[in-house]
Structures are given as C-alpha cells and as structure tokens.
C-alpha positions in Angstrom: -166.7 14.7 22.7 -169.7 16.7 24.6 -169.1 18.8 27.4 -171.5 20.2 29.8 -171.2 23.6 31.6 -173.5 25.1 33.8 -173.7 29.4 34.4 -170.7 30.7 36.8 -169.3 27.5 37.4 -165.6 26.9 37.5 -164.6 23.8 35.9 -161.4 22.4 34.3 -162.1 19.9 31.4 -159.7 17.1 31.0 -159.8 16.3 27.1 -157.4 13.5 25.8 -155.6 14.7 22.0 -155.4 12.8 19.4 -153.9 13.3 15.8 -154.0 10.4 12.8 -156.3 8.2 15.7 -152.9 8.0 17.8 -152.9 9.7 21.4 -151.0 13.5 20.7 -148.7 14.5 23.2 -147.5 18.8 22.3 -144.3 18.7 23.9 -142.4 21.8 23.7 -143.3 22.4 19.6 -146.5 23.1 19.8 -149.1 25.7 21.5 -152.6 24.6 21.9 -155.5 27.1 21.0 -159.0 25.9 22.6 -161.7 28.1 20.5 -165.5 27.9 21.5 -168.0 29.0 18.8 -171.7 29.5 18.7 -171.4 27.8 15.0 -169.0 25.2 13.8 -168.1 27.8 11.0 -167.8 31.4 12.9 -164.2 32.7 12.5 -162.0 32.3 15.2 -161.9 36.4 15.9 -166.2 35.6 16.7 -165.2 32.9 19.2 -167.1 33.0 22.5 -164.2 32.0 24.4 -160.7 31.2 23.6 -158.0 30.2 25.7 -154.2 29.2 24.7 -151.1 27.2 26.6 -148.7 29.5 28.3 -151.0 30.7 31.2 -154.0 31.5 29.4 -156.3 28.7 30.1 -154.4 25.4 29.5 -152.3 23.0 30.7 -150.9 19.8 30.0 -150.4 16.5 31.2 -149.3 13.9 28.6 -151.6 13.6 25.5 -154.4 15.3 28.1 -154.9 18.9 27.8 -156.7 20.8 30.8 -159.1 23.0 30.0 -159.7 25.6 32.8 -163.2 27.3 32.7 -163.4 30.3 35.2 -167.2 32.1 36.4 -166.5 35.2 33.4 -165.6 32.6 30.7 -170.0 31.2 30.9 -171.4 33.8 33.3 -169.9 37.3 31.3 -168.2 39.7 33.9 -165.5 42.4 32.8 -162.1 41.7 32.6 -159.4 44.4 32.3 -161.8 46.9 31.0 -163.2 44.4 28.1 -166.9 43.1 28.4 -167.7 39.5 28.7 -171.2 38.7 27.5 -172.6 35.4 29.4 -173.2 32.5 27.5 -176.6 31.9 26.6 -178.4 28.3 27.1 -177.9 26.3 24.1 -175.1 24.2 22.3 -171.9 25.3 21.6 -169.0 24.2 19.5 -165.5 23.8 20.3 -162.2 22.7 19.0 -158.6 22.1 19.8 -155.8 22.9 17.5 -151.9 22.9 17.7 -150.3 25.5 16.4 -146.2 24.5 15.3 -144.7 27.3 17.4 -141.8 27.3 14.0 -144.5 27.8 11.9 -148.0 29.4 13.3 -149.9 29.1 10.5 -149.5 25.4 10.5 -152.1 24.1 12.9 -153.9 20.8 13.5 -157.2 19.9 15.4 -156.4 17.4 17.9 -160.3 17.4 19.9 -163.3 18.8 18.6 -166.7 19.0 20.2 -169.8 20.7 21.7 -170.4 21.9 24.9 -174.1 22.7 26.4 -174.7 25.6 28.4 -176.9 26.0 30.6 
C-alpha cells in the first residue's frame, strides 16, 4: 500500500489489516506497532517514526487502523526535550505489526508499505 505525505502536514492514514488474506480485526489481544524506516531492513530502534495503540498514534475501528501523523512526525521539531530530525524527500518504508499483548515477542505484520515524502 503507498502513502503520500507532504512536510508539516497533519494527516491520519486509514489502513485496512489483514492477516492469512482475511480482514484482521486486534480486539483487546493485541497492540499494534506502526514502524517507518528509511530501508525495509533498518532495525526497529533506527525507525524514523514509530507510533503504538494506547494513545501513541493509533486507533482502531474494525479491521481499520488509524494512523495519526502530526507536523513533528515529517517536519522534525522537539518533543519533550528529544530532537526530531525532518524527514527528508524520498521513499520510505513502513510496516504494521501486532504484538500478542500475552506474549510480546510474538508479533505479526498485518500492512506493509511505503510512504513518499516530500
């Protein structure tokens, strides 16, 4: 699935789950982790952006997660006393994954994509 994202804009991404090609709806056993790399194979702790369920970033509605981009998350900005570099222009790469709140290090990718920035 590509996304699109323009400097400083605010934008919520509605991006339908799926798991085994049937529509995935998390329920209350799973927490969704939406990572955003600059390479498909960067380790999570070199994400550009990362954002979780629970008020960090994402909501749900059904098998639809909402992905809430704010101005720091493309444009950089400081946020409580951390630095936020701006993404540059260029593709990204982005992924979905549900995490079995039982078991955290059981997790799935329900979405994957890129996004381009720009």
């Amino acid at each position: 699935m590509k996304l699109t994202s323009d400097t400083g804009e605010a934008k919520t991404y509605r991006i339908p789950m799926r798991l085994d090609n049937v529509a995935f709806s998390p329920g209350e056993l799973y927490t969704l982790i939406f990572t955003l790399k600059e390479n498909e194979t960067d380790d999570d702790e070199d994400a550009k952006v990362q954002k979780r369920t629970g008020g960090y970033g994402i909501t749900v509605s059904g098998s639809t997660a909402l992905v809430a981009f704010v101005y720091v998350d493309t444009a950089g900005g400081t946020v409580e006393e951390v630095e936020v570099p701006a993404l540059a222009e260029g593709t990204y790469y982005w992924d979905i994954r549900a995490q079995l709140i039982a078991t955290p290090s059981t997790t799935r990718i329900v979405r994957k994509g890129e996004i381009m920035a720009g």
